[in-house]
C-alpha positions in Angstrom: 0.0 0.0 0.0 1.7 3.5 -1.2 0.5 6.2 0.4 3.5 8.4 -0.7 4.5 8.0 -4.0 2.2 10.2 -6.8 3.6 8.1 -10.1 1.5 7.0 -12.7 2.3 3.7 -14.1 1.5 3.1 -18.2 1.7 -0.2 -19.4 0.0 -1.2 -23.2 -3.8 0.1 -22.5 -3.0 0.7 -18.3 -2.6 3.8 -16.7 -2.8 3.3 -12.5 -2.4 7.2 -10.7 -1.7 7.4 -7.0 -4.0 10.4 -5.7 -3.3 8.8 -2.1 -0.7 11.5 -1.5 -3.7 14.5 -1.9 -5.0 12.7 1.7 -1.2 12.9 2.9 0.8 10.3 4.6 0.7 12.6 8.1 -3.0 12.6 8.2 -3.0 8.9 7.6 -0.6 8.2 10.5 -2.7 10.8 13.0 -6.0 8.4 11.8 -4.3 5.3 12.6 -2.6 6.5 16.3 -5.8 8.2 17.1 -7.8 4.3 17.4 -4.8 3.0 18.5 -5.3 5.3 22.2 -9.1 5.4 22.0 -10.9 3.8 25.1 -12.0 1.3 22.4 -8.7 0.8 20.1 -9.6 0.3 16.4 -7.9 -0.1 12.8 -10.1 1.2 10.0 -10.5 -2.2 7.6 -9.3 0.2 5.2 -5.8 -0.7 6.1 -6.4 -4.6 5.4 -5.3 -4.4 1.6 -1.9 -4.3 1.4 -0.7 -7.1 -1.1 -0.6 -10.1 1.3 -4.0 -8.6 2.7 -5.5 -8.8 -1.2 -4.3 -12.0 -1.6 -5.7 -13.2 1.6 -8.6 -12.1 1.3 -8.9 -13.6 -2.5 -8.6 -17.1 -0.5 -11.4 -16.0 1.9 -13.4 -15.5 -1.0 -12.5 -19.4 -2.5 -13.2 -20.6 1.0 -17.1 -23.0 1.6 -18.2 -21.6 4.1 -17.7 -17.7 2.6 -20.7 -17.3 0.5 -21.3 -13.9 0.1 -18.7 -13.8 -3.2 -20.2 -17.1 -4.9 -23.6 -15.6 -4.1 -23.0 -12.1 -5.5 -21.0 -13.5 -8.3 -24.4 -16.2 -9.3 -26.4 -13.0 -9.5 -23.5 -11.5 -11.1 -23.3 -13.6 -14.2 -28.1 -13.6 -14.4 -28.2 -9.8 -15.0 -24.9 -9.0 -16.6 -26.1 -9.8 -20.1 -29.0 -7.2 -19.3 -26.7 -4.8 -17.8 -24.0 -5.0 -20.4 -26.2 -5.1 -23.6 -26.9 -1.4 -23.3 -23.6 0.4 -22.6 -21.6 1.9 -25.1 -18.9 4.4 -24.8 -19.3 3.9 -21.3 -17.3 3.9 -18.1 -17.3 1.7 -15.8 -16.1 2.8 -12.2 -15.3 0.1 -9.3 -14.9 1.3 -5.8 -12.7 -0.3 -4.0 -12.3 -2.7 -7.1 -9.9 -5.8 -5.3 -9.4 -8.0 -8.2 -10.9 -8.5 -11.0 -13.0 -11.7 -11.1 -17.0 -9.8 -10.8 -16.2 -6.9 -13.5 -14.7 -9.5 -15.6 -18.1 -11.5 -15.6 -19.3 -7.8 -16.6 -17.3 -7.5 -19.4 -17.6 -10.8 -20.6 -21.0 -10.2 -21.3 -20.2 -6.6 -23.4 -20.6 -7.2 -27.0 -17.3 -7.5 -28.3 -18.1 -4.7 -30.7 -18.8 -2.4 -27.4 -15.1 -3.4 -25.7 -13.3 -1.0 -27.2 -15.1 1.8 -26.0 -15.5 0.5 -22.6 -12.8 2.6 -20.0 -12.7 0.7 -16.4 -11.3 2.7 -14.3 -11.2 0.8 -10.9 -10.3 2.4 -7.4 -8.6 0.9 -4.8 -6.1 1.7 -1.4 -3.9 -1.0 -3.4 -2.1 0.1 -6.1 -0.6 -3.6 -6.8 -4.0 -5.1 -6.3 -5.3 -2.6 -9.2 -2.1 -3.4 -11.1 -2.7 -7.1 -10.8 -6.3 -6.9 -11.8 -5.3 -4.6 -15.0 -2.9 -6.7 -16.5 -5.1 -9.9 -15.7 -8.0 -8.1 -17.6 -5.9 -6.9 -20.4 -5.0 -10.5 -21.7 -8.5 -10.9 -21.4 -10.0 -8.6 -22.7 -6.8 -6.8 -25.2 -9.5 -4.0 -26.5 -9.7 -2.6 -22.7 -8.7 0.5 -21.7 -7.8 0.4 -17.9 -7.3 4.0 -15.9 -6.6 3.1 -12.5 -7.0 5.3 -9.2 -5.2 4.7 -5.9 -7.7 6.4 -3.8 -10.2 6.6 -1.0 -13.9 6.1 -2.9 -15.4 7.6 0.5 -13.7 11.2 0.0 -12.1 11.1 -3.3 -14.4 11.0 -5.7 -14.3 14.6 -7.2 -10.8 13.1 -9.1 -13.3 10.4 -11.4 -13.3 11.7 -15.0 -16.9 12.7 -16.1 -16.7 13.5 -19.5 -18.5 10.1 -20.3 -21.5 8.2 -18.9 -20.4 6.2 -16.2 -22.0 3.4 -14.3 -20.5 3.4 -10.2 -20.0 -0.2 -8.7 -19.6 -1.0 -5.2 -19.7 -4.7 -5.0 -18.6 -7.4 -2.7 -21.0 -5.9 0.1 -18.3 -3.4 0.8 -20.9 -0.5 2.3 -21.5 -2.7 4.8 -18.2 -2.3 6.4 -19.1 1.6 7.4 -21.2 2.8 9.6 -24.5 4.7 9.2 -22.5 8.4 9.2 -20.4 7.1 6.7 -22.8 5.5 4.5 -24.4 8.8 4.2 -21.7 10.6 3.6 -20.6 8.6 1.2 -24.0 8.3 -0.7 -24.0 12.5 -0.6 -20.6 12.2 -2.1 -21.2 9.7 -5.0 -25.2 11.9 -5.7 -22.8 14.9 -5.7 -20.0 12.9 -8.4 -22.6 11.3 -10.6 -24.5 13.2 -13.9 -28.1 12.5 -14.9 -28.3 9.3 -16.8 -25.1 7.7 -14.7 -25.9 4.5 -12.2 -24.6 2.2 -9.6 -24.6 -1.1 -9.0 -24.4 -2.2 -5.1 -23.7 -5.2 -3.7 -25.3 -5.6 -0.4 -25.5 -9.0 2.2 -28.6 -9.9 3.5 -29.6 -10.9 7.3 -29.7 -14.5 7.3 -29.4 -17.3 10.0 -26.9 -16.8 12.7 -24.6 -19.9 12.3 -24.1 -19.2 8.9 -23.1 -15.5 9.5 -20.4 -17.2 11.9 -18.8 -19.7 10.1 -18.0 -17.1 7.0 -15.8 -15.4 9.5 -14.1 -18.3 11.7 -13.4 -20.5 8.6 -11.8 -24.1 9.9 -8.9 -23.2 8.1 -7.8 -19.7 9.6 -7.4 -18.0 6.8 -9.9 -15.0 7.8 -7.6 -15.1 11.4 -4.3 -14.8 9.4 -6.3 -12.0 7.2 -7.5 -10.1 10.1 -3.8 -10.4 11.9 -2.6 -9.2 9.2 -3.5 -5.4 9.1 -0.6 -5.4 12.3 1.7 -5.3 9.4 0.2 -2.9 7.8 0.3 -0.4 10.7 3.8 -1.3 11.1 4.6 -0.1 8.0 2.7 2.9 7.8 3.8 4.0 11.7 7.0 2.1 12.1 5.3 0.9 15.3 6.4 -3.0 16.7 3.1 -5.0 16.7 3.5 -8.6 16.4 0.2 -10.6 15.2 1.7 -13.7 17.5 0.3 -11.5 20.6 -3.3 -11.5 19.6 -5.8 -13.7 18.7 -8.6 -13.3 16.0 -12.2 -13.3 17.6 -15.7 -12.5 15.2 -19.4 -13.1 16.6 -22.8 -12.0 15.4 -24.2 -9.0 17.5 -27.8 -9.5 16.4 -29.2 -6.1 17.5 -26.8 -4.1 15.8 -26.9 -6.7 12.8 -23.2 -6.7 12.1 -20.2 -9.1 12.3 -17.8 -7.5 14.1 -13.5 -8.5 14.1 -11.4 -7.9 16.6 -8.0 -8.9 17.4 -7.9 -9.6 21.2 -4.5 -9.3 22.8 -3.3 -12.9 24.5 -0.9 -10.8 26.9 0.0 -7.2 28.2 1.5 -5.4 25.1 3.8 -2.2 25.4 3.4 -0.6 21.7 5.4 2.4 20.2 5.8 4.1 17.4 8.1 7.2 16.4 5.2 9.1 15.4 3.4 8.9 19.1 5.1 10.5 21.9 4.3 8.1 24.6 4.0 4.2 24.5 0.5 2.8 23.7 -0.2 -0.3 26.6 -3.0 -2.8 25.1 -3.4 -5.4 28.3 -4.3 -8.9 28.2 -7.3 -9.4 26.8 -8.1 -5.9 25.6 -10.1 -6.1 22.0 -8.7 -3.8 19.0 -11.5 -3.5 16.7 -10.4 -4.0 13.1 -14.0 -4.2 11.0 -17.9 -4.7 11.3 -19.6 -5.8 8.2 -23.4 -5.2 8.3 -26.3 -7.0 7.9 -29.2 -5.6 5.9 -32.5 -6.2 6.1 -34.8 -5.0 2.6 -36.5 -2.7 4.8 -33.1 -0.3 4.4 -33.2 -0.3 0.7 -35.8 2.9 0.8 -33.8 4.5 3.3 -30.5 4.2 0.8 -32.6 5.4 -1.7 -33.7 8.4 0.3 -30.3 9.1 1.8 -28.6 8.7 -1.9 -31.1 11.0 -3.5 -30.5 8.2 -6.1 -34.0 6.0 -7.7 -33.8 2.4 -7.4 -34.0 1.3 -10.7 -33.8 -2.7 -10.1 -33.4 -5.6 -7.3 -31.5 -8.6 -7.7 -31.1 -11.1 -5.6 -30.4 -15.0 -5.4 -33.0 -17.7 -4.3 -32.2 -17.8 -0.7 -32.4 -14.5 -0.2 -29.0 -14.1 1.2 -27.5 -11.7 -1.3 -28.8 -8.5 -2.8 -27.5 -5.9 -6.2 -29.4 -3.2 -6.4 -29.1 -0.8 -9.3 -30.1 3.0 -8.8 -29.5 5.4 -11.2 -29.6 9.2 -11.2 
């Protein structure tokens, strides 16, 4: 994850921009040391994506008892002939775009004749998991023309070309990761972005039995643990602090009247934490929780009040058989 650099990498039809500096690495650092000495610590999920993060979290996504990609990606490949049939000269934005595997089921159902003037410009913290994706998609799909950004979707983006129509995706069930305040402010911000005749496509996870909500985050394997341990890294790199992920434990539950999963990373013994960019050491104790993600629930009752918040119209509802996965497109 480079928060520093502002190149801009062209290869064939790429082009990947870093607009991560306009936030600025010192206001990234304050962010991350001010949950670090909160009564409740926390680690924005944000920071999860750093290469070995993406890749992680790609095996997540392969894992049985994960279903909320295999779901999405099932209504994904019903409505993308529909979707796709229609767009022409089009671009097609993905927030927080990870790889590549749901827009390629989008593209593969473009005419071929409508490829080549088809931009995606995907957005992502990550600019090697936006790299990664672009070149995979270019041998793909050769016609493509790939303009990467390296930036935060929730307050960056004003920096989104508009010259063309443009359909928004935020798939994956992302939104559910923020809260209510930053829902809104990010459906204000994308109203504010997007031109008359522009939609977007969101991915949204459904409320659904408990034990099934449980076992997509303690997978047998451990893989979501070594994800969630992960983000330790992360902060070391970005604070030069000295966490190491063999001190805590990963811990996820159900909290039913808040419908969310919530991660933490509990500390298995009394941790003295420091960092050149904190004037004091930070103390986590045995057994203290740092908060690293909650990834809401919805219920179909909520899809008015996005629609009311977003100033967007629900144009359509997907969803699969079991009810356990929703798209819904709004346009402007």
């Amino acid at each position: 994850m480079n928060y520093i650099s502002t190149e801009v990498i062209e290869e064939q039809k790429i082009k990947i921009t870093n607009y991560l500096n306009n936030i600025g690495i010192d206001t990234i650092r304050k962010e991350i040391i001010r949950g670090l000495t909160s009564k409740q610590k926390y680690i924005s999920s944000k920071f999860f994506y750093d290469e070995k993060g993406s890749k992680l979290f790609e095996e997540i996504t392969r894992l049985p008892e994960y279903y909320p990609t295999r779901t999405e990606k099932h209504i994904l490949k019903g409505i993308a002939p529909e979707l796709m049939g229609r767009f022409y000269e089009t671009d097609i934005v993905e927030l927080g775009s990870g790889d590549c595997s749901k827009i390629n089921i989008l593209l593969d159902s473009a005419p071929k004749d409508n490829l080549t003037s088809i931009n995606y410009v995907p957005m992502d913290v990550s600019s090697s998991a936006i790299l990664k994706s672009a070149e995979n998609l270019t041998k793909l799909f050769p016609e493509l023309t790939i303009n990467g950004l390296v930036a935060d979707f929730i307050d960056q983006l004003n920096i989104i070309p508009d010259n063309r129509k443009r359909m928004f995706c935020l798939l994956g069930s992302t939104i559910g990761n923020f809260d209510e305040n930053i829902v809104n402010r990010f459906l204000n911000n994308l109203r504010s972005s997007m031109n008359k005749g522009d939609t977007f496509l969101l991915g949204i996870d459904l409320v659904k039995p408990e034990p099934i909500l449980h076992d997509a985050y303690n997978d047998k394997q451990g893989v979501t643990a070594k994800f969630n341990k992960n983000i330790l890294n992360v902060i070391n790199n970005l604070i030069d602090s000295n966490f190491n992920i063999n001190d805590f434990e990963h811990k996820a539950f159900y909290d039913k009247y808040k419908s969310r999963i919530e991660m933490h990373l509990v500390a298995n013994k009394n941790i003295i934490i420091n960092s050149p960019y904190h004037n004091s050491d930070i103390t986590i104790l045995k057994g203290e929780n740092v908060h690293t993600e909650n990834s809401y629930k919805y219920y179909f009752e909520r899809f008015n009040e996005l629609e009311e918040v977003s100033g967007l119209k629900i144009n359509k509802v997907f969803t699969d058989s079991n009810k356990w996965f929703a798209l819904i497109l709004f346009e402007k």
